[in-house]
VEXVEX-614796 format. One record per residue (C-alpha): x, y, z; residue number from 1; chain. Coordinates in Angstrom, 1 decimal. Each point is the difference from the previous one (the first is absolute). Example, Ala and Ser with C-alpha at 12.3 -4.5 7.8 and 13.67 -1.06 7.14 Angstrom:
2
+--------+--------+--------+-----+---+
!     px !     py !     pz !   k ! c !
+--------+--------+--------+-----+---+
!   12.3 !   -4.5 !    7.8 !   1 ! A !
!    1.4 !    3.4 !   -0.7 !   2 ! A !
+--------+--------+--------+-----+---+
This chain:
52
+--------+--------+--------+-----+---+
!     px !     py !     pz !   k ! c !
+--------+--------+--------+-----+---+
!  -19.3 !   72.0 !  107.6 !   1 ! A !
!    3.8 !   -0.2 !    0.2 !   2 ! A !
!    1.9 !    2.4 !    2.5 !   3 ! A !
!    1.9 !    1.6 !   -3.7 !   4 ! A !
!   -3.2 !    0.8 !   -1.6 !   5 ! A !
!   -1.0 !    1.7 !    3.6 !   6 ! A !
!    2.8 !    1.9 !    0.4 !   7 ! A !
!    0.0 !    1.2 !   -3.6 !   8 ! A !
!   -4.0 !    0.8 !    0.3 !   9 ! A !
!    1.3 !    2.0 !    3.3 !  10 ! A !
!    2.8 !    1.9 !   -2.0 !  11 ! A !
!   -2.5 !    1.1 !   -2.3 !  12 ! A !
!   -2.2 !    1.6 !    2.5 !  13 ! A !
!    2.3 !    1.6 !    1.8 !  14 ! A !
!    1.2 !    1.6 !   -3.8 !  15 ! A !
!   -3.3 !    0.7 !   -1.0 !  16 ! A !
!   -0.4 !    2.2 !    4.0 !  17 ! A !
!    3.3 !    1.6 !   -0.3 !  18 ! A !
!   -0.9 !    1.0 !   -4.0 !  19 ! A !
!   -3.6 !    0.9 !    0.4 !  20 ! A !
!   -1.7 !   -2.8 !   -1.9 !  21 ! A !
!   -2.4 !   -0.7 !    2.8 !  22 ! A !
!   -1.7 !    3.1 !    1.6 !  23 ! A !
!    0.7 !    0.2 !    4.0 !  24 ! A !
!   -0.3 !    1.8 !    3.0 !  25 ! A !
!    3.1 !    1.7 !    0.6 !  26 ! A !
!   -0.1 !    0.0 !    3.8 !  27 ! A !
!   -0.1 !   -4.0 !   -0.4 !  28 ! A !
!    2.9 !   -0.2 !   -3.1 !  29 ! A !
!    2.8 !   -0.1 !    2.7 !  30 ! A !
!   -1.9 !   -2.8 !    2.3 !  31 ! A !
!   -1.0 !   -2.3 !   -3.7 !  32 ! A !
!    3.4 !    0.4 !   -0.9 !  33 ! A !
!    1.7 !   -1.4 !    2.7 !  34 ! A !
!   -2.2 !   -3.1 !    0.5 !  35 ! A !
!    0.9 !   -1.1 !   -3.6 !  36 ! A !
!    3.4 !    0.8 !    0.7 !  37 ! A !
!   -0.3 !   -2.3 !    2.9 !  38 ! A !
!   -2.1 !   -2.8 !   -2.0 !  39 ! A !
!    2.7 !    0.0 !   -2.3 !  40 ! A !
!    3.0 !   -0.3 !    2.0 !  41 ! A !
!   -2.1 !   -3.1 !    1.8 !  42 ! A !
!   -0.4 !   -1.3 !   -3.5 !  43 ! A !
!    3.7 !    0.4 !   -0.9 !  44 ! A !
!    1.5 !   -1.1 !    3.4 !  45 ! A !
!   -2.0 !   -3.2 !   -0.2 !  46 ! A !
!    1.3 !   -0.6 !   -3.8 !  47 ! A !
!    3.7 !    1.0 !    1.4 !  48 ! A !
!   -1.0 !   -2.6 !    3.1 !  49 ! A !
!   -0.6 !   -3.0 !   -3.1 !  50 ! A !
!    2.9 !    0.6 !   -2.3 !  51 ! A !
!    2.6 !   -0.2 !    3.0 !  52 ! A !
+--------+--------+--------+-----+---+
């Protein structure tokens, strides 16, 4: 799977959390949040890493 269609899978899970499209605990919102946020800067450092 490329490292675009990853981070855009990723993008749309973190949407579909923050917009309650998928049913979560909200004690662990906060914690789910953050580690996409953190898959997806990984994603787009790496992709900043190639172009340069």
């Amino acid at each position: 799977m490329s490292k675009t269609l990853r981070r855009l899978e990723l993008k749309l899970l973190r949407w579909k959390l923050v917009y309650g499209r998928i049913e979560v605990d909200p004690e662990v919102l906060p914690a789910a949040l953050d580690w996409l946020d953190g898959e997806i800067a990984s994603l787009e450092n790496e992709k900043q890493l190639l172009t340069v």
